[in-house]
C-alpha positions as CSV (number, residue, x, y, z in Angstrom):
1,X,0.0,0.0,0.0
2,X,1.4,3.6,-1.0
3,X,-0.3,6.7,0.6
4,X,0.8,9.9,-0.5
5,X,0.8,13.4,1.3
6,X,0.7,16.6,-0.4
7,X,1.0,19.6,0.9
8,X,-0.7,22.7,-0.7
9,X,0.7,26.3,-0.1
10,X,-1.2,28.8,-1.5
11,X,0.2,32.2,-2.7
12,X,-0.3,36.0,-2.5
13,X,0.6,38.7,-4.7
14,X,1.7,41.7,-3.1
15,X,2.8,45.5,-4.5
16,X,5.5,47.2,-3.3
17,X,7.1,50.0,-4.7
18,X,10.8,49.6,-5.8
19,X,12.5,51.6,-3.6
20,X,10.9,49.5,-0.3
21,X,11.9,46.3,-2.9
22,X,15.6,47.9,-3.0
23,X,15.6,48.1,1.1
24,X,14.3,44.3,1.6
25,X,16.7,43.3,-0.7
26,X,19.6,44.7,1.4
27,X,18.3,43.2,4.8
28,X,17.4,39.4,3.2
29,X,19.8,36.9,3.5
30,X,21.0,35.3,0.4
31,X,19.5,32.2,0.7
32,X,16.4,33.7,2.3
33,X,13.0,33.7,0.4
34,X,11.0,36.5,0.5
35,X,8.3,35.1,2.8
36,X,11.1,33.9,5.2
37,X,12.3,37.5,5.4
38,X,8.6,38.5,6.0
39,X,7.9,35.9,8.8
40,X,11.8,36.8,10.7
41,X,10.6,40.7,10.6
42,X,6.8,39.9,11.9
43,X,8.4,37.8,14.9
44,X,11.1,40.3,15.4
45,X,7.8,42.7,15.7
46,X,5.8,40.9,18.0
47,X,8.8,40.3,20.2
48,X,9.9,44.2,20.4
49,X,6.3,45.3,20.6
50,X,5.4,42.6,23.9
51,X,8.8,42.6,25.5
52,X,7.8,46.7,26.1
53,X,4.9,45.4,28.4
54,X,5.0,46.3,31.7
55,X,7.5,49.0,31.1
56,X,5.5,52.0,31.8
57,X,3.8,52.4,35.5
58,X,0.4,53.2,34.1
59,X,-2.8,53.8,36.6
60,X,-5.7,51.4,36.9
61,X,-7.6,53.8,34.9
62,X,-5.1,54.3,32.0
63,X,-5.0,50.6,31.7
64,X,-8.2,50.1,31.7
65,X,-8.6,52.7,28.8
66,X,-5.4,51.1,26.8
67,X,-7.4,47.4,27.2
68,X,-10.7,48.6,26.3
69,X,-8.9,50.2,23.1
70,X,-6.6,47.0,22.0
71,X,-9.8,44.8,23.0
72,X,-12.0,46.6,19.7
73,X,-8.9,46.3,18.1
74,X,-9.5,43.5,15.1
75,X,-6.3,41.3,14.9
76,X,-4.3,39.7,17.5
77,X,-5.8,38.9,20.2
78,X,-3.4,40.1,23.6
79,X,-3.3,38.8,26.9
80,X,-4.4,40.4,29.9
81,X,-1.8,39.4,32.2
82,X,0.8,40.4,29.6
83,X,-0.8,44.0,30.0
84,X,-0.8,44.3,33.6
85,X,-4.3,44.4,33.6
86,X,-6.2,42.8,35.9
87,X,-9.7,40.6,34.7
């Protein structure tokens, strides 16, 4: 008995204009693909942008004003604790 797997990727086009094509040329590694430079910027992202938590001494009503704004936010969903904000 043979089974076969097959993985299906699908694809995007995306438009950039050439100068932002010149500067992701210069910062992708030569045996990097395009979408691997994508995904090591995105997680660079979210790990600058959630290692910031907790940095600022905020009052319990500027946090609650921060959550209720990320919680209408479409998109990633972030965690409470993360926020120093309390259930």
């Amino acid at each position: 008995m043979c089974t076969r797997t097959y993985i299906v990727m699908t694809s995007k086009t995306i438009s950039i204009t050439e100068d932002v094509y010149n500067e992701l040329i210069k910062i992708k590694a030569r045996d990097e693909s395009f979408s691997q430079l994508f995904l090591r910027m995105l997680k660079n992202y979210k790990q600058n942008i959630e290692d910031s938590f907790g940095s600022w001494n905020l009052s319990d009503e500027e946090k609650t004003e921060i959550w209720k704004d990320l919680s209408t936010h479409p998109g990633r969903r972030w965690n409470k604790q993360k926020l120093g904000v309390s259930k």
